[in-house]
Backbone as CSV, one residue per row, in Angstrom:
resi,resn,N_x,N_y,N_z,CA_x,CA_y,CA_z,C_x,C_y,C_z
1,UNK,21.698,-18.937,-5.847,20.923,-17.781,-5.460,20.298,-17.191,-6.722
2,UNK,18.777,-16.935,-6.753,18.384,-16.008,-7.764,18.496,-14.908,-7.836
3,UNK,18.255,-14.074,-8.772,18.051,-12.295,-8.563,17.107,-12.213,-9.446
4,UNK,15.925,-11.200,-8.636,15.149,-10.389,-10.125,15.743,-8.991,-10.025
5,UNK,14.817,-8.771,-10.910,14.700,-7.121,-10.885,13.687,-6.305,-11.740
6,UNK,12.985,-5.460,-11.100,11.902,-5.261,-11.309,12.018,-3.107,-11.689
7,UNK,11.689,-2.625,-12.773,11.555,-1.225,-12.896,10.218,-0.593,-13.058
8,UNK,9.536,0.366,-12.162,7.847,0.866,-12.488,8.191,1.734,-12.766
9,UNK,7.507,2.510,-14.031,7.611,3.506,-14.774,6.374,4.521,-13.369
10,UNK,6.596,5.541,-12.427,5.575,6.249,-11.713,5.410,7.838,-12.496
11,UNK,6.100,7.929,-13.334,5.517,8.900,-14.171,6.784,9.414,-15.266
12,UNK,6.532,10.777,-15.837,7.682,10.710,-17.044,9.113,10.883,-16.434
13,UNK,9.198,11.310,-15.255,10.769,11.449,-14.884,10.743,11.352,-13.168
14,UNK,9.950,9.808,-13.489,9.953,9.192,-11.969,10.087,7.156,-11.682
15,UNK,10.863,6.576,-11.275,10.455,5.351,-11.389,10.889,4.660,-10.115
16,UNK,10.025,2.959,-9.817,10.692,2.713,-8.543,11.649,1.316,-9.357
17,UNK,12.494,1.164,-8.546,13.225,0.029,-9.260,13.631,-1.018,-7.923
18,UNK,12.710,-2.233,-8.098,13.253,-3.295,-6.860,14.028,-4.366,-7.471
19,UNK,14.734,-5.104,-6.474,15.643,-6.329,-6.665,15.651,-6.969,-5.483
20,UNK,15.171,-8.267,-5.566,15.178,-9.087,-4.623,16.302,-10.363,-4.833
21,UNK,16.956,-10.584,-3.910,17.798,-12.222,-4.314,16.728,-13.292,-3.247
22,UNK,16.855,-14.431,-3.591,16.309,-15.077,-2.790,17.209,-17.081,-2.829
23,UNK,17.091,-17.813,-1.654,17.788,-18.629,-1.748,17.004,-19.556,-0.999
24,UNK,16.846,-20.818,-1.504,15.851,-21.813,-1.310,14.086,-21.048,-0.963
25,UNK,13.786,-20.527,-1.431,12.322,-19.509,-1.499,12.555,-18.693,-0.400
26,UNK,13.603,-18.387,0.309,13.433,-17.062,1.084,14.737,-15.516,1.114
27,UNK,13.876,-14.744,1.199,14.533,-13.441,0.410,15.589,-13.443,1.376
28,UNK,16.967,-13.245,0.582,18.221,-13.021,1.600,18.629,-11.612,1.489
29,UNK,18.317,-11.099,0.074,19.085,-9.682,0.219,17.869,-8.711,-0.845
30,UNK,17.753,-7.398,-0.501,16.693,-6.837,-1.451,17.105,-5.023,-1.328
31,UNK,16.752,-4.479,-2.397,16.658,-2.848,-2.799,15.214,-2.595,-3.598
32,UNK,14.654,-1.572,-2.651,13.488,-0.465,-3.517,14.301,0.610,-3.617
33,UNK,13.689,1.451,-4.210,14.478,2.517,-4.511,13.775,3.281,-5.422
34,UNK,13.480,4.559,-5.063,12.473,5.559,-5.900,13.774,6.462,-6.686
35,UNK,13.786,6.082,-8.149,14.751,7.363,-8.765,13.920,8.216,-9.369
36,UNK,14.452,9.749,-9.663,14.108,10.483,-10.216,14.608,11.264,-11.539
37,UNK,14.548,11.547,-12.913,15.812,11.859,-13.795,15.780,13.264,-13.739
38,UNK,17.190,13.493,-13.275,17.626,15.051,-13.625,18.357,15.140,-14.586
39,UNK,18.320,16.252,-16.049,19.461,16.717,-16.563,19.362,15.289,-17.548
40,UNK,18.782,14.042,-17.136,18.936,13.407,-18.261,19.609,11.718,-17.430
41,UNK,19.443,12.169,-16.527,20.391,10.599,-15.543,19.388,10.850,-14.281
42,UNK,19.452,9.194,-14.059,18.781,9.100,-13.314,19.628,8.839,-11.806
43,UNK,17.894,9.357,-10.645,19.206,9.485,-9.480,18.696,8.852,-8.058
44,UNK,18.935,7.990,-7.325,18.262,7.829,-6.204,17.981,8.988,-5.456
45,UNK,16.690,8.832,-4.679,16.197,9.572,-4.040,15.889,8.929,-2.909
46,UNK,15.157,7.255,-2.370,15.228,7.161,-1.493,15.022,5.434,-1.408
47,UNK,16.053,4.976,-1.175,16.298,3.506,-1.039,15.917,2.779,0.273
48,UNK,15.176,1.996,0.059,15.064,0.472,1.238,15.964,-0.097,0.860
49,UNK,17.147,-0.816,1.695,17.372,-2.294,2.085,18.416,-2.676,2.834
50,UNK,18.976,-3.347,2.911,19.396,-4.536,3.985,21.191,-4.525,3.632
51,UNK,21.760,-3.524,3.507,23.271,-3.561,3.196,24.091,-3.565,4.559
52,UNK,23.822,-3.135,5.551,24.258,-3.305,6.792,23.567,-4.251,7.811
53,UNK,23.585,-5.329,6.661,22.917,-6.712,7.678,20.952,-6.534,8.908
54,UNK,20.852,-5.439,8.512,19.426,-4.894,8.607,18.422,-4.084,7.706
55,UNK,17.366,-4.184,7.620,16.579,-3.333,7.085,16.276,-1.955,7.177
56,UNK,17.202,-1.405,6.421,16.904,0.798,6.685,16.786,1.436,5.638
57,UNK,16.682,2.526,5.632,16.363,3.940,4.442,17.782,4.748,4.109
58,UNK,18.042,4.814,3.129,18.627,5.945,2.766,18.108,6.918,2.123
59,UNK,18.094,8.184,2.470,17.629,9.461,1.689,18.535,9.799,1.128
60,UNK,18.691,10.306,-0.269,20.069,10.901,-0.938,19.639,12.137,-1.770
61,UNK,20.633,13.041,-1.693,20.534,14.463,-2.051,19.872,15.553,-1.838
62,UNK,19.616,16.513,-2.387,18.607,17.498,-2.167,17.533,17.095,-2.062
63,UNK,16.660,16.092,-2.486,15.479,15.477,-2.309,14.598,15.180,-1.139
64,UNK,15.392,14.662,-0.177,14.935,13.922,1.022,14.269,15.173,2.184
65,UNK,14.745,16.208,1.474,13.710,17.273,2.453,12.414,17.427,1.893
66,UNK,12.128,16.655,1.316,10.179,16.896,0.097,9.784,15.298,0.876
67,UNK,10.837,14.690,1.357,10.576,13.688,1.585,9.629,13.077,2.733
């Protein structure tokens, strides 16, 4: 199985960070995920992927109401 992983800088204290695995050329497991840095650490705010054997969203923290 491969893994990448991929980080976009979307501004000074914003980034998206994906990871795809993939196995014989098709994607088996994957995360997007928009973090944001507070205080100096960075923090999810709102994740795609496939941890419960389907494709869904998590919203996390105070954030997900701007969301």
């Amino acid at each position: 199985m491969t893994e990448k992983t991929y980080t976009r800088t979307l501004g000074e204290n914003a980034r998206k960070r994906h990871s795809h695995k993939t196995e014989k050329g098709k994607v088996v497991d994957f995360v997007v995920q928009m973090e944001v840095r507070v205080e100096g650490q960075w923090k999810s705010v709102i994740r795609y992927d496939c941890s419960h054997n389907f494709a869904h969203v998590d919203r996390k923290g105070a954030f997900h109401e701007y969301l």
